[in-house]
C-alpha positions in Angstrom: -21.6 52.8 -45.8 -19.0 51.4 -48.5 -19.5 47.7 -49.4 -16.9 45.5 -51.0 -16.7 41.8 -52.0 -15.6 39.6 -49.0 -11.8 38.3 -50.0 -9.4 36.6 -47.8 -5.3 37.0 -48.1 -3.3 33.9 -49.8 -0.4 32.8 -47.6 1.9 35.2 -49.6 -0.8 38.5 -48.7 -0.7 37.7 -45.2 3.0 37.6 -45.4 2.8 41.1 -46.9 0.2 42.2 -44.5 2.5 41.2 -41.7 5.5 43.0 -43.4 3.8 46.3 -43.7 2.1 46.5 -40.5 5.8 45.9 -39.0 6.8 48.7 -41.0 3.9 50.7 -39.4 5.1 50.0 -36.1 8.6 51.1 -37.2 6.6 54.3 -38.1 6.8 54.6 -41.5 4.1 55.4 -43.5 2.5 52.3 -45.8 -0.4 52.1 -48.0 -2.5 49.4 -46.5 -5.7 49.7 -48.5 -3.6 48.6 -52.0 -3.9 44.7 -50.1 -7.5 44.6 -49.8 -8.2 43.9 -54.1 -5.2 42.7 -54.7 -5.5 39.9 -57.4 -2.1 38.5 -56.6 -2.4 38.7 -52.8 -6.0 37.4 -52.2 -9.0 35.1 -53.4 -12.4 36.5 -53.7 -15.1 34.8 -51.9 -17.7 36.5 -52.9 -18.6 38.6 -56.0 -21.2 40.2 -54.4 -20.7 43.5 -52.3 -21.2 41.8 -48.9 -19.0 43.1 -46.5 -20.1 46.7 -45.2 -17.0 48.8 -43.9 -19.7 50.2 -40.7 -18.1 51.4 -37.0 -18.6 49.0 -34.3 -19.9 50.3 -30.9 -18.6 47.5 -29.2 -16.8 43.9 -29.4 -20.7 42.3 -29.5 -22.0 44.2 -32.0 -18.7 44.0 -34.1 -19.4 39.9 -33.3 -22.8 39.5 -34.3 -21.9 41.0 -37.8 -19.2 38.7 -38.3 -21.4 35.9 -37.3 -24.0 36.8 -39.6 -21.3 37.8 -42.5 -19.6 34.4 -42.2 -23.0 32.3 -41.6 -23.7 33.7 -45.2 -21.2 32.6 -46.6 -20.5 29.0 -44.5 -20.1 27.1 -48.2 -16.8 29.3 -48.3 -15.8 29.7 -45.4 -15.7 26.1 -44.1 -13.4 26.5 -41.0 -13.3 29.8 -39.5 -11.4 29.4 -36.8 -8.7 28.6 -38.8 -9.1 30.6 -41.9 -5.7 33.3 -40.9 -6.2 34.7 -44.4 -9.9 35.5 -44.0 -9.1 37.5 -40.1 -6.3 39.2 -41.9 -8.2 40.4 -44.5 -11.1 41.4 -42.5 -8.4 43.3 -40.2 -7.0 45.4 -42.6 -10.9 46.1 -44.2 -11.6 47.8 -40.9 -8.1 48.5 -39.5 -9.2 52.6 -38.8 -11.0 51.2 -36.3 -8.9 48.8 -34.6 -5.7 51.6 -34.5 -4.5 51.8 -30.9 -4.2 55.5 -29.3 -0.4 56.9 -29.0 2.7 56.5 -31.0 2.5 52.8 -31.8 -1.2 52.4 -33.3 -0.6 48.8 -34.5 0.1 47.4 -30.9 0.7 43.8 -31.2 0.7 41.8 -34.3 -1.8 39.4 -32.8 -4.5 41.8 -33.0 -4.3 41.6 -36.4 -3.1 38.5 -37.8 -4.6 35.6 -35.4 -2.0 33.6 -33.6 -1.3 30.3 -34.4 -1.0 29.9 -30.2 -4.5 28.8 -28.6 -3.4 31.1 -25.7 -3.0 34.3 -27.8 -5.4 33.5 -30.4 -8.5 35.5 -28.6 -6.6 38.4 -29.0 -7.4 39.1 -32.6 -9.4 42.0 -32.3 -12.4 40.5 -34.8 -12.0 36.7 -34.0 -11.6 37.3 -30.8 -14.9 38.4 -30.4 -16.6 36.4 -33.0 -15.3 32.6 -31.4 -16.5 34.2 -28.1 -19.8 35.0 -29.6 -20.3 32.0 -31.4 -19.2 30.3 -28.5 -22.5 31.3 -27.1 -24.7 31.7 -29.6 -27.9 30.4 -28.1 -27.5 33.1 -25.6 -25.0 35.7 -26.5 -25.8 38.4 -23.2 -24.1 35.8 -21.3 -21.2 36.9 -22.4 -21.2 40.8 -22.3 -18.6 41.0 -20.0 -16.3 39.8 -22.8 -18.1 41.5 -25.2 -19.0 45.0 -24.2 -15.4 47.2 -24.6 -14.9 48.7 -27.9 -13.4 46.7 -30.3 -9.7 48.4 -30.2 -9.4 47.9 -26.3 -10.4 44.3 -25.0 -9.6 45.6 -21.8 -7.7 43.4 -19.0 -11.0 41.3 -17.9 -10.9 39.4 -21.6 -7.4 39.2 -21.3 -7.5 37.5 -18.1 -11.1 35.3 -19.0 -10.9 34.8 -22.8 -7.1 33.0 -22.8 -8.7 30.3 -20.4 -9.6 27.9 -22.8 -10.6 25.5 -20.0 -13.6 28.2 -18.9 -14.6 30.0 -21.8 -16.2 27.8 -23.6 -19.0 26.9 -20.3 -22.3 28.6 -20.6 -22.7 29.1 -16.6 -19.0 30.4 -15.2 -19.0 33.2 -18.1 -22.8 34.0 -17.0 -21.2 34.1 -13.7 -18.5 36.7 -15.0 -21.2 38.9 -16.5 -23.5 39.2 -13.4 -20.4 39.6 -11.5 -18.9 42.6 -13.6 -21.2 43.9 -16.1 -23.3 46.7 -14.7 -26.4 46.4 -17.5 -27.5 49.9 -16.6 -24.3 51.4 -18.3 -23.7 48.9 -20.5 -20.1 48.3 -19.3 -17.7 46.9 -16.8 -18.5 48.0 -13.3 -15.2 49.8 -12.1 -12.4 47.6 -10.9 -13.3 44.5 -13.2 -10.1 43.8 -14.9 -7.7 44.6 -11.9 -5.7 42.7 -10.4 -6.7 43.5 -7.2 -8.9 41.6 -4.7 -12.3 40.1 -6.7 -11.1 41.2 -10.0 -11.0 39.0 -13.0 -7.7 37.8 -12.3 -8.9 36.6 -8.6 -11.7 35.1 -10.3 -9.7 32.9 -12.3 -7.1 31.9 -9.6 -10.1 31.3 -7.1 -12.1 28.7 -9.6 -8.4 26.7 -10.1 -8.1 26.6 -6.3 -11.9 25.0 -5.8 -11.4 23.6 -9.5 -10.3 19.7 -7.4 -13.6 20.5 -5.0 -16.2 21.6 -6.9 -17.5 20.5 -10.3 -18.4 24.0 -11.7 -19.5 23.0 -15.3 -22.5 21.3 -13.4 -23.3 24.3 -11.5 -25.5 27.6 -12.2 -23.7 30.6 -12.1 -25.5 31.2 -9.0 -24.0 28.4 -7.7 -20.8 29.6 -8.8 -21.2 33.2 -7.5 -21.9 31.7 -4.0 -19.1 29.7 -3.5 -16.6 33.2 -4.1 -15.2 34.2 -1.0 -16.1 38.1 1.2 -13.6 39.6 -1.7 -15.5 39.5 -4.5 -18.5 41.2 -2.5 -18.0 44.5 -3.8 -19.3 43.2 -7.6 -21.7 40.5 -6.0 -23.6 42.7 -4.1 -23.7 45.6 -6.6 
């Protein structure tokens, strides 16, 4: 596997980063890796080859190597969650991985330059699932059903549960989610998770606002929780 030195983009290289990947999208034909040494486009963190250019099998193992990589390096890195330069650096390191399927591979910019919008900022294809991660670290397999599609396709179940700030972050409604739709015997979604048909992520969230004025589900298990669901969400209860 190659190694390089961990860098992050100055505010002029994410600029450029964000001009060439609209270029991409344009389809023409850019030479990303030229940004990722670039003395006048980013700041070295580290001068030690830290940061292993591997393949990902999926959003939680893509996480937990983020986690450990920035943990590593936590007298650099001193506020992730806002460090744009650092997620947009990191995105173009391992962009053969994150290339959507089709014509437009680049998809939306978001994916690769985090959002300065809360409600859009999951969608960064490598902070998304670190925050998520770190979110729950005491107990990561809480999460799985956020964390278990491959790191270029989130899916429709993260983007329905991962933009609601006002859930994600409690330990027992995403628990809840994962016994709901993760099937641990595949080690994926069961089928129908993300749709937006009855008992699928998107009902999920709609039913918890309805009951939201009834019930107090941040002092409740996820058992709790999964009880409470109405017949509809049956076919993933019961499965």
């Amino acid at each position: 596997m190659t190694k390089i030195p961990l860098r992050r983009f100055n505010s002029a290289g994410v600029e450029v980063a964000g001009q060439l990947l609209d270029l991409m999208k344009a389809g023409h034909s850019v030479d990303l890796e030229g940004l990722i040494d670039s003395h006048q486009l980013t700041e070295k963190i580290s001068s030690n080859n830290s940061v292993e250019v591997k393949k990902f099998a999926n959003r939680i193992e893509c996480a937990r190597y983020f986690n450990e990589l920035i943990d590593a390096h936590s007298s650099q890195i001193s506020n992730p969650e806002s460090d744009k330069g650092l997620w947009t650096w990191l995105a173009i390191v391992f962009r053969d991985q994150l290339y959507k399927s089709g014509k437009n591979k680049i998809g939306a910019i978001e994916r690769w330059i985090p959002s300065t919008d809360y409600r859009r900022y999951y969608r960064h294809l490598l902070a998304g699932p670190y925050f998520i991660f770190k979110t729950h670290e005491d107990d990561p397999s809480r999460a799985l059903a956020i964390l278990c599609s491959p790191v270029s396709t989130p899916g429709e179940l993260v983007e329905n549960i991962q933009a609601r700030q006002d859930i994600v972050r409690f330990p027992s409604i995403i628990e809840a989610v994962t016994k709901l739709y993760y099937d641990p015997n595949t080690g994926a979604l069961k089928r129908g998770a993300g749709s937006k048909n009855k008992g699928g992520a998107r009902r999920f969230t709609s039913v918890l606002a309805q009951f939201d004025l009834t019930f107090d589900f941040y002092g409740m298990t996820s058992e709790q929780i999964l009880e409470l669901l109405p017949a509809e969400f049956d076919r993933f209860r019961n499965t």
